[in-house]
N, C-alpha and C positions, 0 to 999 in steps of 0.2 A: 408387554405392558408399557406406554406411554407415560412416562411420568410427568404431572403437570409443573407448571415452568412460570414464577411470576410476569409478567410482563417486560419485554426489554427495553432497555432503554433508548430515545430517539438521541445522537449527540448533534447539537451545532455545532457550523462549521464555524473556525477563527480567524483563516485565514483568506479561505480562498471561496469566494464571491457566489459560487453555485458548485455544485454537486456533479465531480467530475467523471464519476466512474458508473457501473451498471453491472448486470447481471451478464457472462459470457461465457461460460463453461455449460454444455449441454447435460447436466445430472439427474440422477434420480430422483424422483420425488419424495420430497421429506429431507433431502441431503444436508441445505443448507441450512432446515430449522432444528436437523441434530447437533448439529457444528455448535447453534448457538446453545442450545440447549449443553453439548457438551463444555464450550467453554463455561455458560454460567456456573456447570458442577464444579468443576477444574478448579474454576476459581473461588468457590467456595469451601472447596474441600484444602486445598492449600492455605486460605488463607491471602493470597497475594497474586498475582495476575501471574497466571500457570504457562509453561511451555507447551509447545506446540503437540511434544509427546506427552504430555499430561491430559489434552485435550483428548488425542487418540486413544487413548485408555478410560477416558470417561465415556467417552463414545456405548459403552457396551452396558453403563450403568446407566442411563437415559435412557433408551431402547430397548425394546425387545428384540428388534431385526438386528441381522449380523454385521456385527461391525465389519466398515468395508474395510479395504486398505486403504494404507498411509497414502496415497498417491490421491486417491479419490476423497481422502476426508481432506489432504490440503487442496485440491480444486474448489471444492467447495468452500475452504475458509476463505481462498484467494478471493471467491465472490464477493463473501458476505463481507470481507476487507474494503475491497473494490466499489462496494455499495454501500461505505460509508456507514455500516451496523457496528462494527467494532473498531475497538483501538490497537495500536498495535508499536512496541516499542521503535527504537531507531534500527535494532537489529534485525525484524519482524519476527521473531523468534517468541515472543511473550506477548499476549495476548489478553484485552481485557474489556470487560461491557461496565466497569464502575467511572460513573462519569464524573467522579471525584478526581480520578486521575489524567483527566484530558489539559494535555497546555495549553496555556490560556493566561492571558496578562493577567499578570500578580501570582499564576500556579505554574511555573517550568516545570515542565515534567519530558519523560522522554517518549509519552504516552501521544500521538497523535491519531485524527484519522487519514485516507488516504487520501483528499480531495486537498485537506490541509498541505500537507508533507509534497505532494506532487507540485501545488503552487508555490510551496515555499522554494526548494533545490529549482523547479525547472519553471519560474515566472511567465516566461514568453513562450513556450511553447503548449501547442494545444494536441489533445486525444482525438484521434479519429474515431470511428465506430465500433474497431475491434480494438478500442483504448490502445494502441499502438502512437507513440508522440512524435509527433510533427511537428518541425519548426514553424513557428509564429509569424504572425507580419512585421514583429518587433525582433527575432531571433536574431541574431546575427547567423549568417552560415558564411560557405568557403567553396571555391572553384576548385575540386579537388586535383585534378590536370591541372591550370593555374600554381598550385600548390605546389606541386611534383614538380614544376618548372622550376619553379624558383628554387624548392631547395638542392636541386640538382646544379644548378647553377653555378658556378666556379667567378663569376661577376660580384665581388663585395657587395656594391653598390648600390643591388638590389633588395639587401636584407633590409633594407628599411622600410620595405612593401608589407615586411611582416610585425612590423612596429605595433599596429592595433591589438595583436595577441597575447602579447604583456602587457598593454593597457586593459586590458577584458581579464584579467590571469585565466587565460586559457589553456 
């Protein structure tokens, strides 16, 4: 038995310019509209944006089919994360579809989505296709041989090569 499920919520994004992530885990059909279905229970039945293991245990009260395992309901929440469908605390650990709780000037919360959060920590670098992050045309990076010279180096005089790394607190 399929239980019906109000419609989910679409969140805007706040910070970051487009929609960085997509669908990349190969699953079952129906996976990822359990997930949400399960968090929307979760978090109705708490009360308050439910943990991860709250989700998995609602998983069996939404559905009729058997609940998979913990391994295969977080692939799938990774997705629907990843796709920008939910929120998800600073820890990812808490989970939630009310868009009352998303950050957003004048609302701090620790509630963001994933397109947000990835542009906010890593600005300059971008997703490749299997959302793996690759430094930017803006990133700064490092010669890591170059690197390994220098601080192998026994020459003071050098260490001033490495001067822009405290400038960047890197």
């Amino acid at each position: 038995m399929q239980a019906s499920h109000p419609e989910l919520p679409t969140f805007e994004r706040q910070i970051a310019p487009t929609k960085l992530g997509k669908y990349i885990a190969t699953l079952p059909d129906g996976s990822r509209e359990r997930v949400l279905a399960a968090i929307r229970h979760a978090e109705m039945e708490r009360g308050e944006p439910p943990f991860l293991a709250d989700v998995y245990r609602s998983m069996s009260k939404v559905s009729s089919l058997p609940r998979p395992n913990f391994y295969d309901m977080f692939f799938a929440f990774n997705d629907v994360y990843r796709n920008d469908e939910c929120l998800t605390n600073t820890e990812i650990d808490r989970v939630s579809l009310n868009k009352d709780l998303q950050s957003r000037e004048g609302n701090k919360t620790k509630y963001e989505l994933f397109s947000d959060r990835f542009h906010k920590f890593y600005p300059t670098y971008v997703l490749d296709e299997n959302l793996v992050a690759r430094s930017g045309p803006e990133s700064l990076t490092m010669n890591f041989h170059q690197l390994k010279k220098l601080l192998l180096s026994k020459d003071l005089s050098k260490l001033s090569e490495l001067d822009w790394i405290s400038q960047q607190n890197l």
